[in-house]
C-alpha positions as CSV (number, residue, x, y, z in Angstrom):
1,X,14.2,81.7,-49.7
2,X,17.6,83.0,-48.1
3,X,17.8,86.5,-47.5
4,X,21.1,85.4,-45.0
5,X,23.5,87.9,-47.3
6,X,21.3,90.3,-48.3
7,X,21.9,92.7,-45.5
8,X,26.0,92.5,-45.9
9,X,25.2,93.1,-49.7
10,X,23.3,96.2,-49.4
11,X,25.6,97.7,-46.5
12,X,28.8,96.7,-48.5
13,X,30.2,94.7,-46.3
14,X,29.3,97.3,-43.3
15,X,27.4,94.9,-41.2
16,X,28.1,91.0,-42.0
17,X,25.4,88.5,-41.6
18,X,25.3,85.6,-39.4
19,X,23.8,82.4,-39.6
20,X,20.0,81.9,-37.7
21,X,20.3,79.8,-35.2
22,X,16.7,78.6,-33.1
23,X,17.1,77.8,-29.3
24,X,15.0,74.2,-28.7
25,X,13.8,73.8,-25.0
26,X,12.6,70.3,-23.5
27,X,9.4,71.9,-21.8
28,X,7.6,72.3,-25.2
29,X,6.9,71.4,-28.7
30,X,8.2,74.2,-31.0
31,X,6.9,75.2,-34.4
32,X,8.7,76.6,-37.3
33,X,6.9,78.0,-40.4
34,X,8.8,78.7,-43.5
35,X,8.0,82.2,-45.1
36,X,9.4,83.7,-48.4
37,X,9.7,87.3,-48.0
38,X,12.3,89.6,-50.2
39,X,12.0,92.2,-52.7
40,X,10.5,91.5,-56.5
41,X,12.3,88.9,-58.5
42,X,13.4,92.2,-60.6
43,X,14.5,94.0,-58.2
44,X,18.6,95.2,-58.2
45,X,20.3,94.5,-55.6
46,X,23.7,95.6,-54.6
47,X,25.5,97.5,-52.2
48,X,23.7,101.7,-52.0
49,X,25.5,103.9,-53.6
50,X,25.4,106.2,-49.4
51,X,27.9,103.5,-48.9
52,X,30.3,103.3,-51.9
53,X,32.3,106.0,-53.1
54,X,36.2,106.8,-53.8
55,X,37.6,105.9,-50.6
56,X,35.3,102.9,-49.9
57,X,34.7,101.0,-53.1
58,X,31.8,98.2,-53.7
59,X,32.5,94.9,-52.4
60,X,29.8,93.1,-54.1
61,X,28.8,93.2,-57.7
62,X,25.0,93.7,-58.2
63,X,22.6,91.3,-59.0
64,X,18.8,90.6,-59.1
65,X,16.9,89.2,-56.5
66,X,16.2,86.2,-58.5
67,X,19.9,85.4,-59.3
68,X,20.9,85.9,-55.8
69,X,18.2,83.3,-54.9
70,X,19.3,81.0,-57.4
71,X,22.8,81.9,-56.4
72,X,21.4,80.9,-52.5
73,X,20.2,77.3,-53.9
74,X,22.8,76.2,-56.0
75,X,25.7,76.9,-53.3
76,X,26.4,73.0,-53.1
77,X,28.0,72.5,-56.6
78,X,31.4,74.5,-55.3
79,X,31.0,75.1,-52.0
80,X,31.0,78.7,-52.4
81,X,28.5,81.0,-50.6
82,X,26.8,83.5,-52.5
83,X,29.2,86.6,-51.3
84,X,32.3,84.8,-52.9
85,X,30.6,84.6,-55.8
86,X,29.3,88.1,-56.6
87,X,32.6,89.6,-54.2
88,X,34.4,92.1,-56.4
C-alpha cells in the first residue's frame, strides 16, 4: 500500500511528497520487504483543520483510507495521481 501522498494530504499541500528512491551498491545483495502500514480502512483523511482556515483554504478533498488506496492502485486508467484527483 502507498502512503506516497498521504503526508501532502494531511499538511495541505505544506510539505509535498516525493517519490522513494533505494540506492543499490555492487558489494552486496540487498533485501527489500514490502510492508502495509496506514491508518484503518475507515479512517478520514484530509488536510487538519490547524492548517486550513480563511486565508489558506483546503487543497485536497477528504477521503477514506481505503478510497485513497484504491485511488493509489487504479492511477493507470488516466494517468492521474491520486492528488489530482481529490485536488479541490
Amino acid at each position: 500500500m502507498s502512503v506516497q501522498f498521504l503526508w501532502q494530504i494531511l499538511t495541505n499541500g505544506k510539505y509535498k511528497s516525493i517519490i522513494h528512491r533505494a540506492v543499490v551498491n555492487t558489494k552486496g545483495t540487498r533485501i527489500s520487504v514490502g510492508t502495509a502500514h496506514g491508518p484503518n480502512l475507515d479512517t478520514v483523511v484530509g488536510p487538519a483543520p490547524e492548517l486550513v482556515g480563511d486565508d489558506n483554504p483546503a487543497l485536497y478533498r477528504a477521503i477514506t483510507y481505503r478510497e485513497y488506496i484504491l485511488l493509489q492502485q487504479n492511477n493507470e486508467l488516466d494517468k492521474n495521481t491520486c492528488l489530482e484527483r481529490i485536488r479541490i
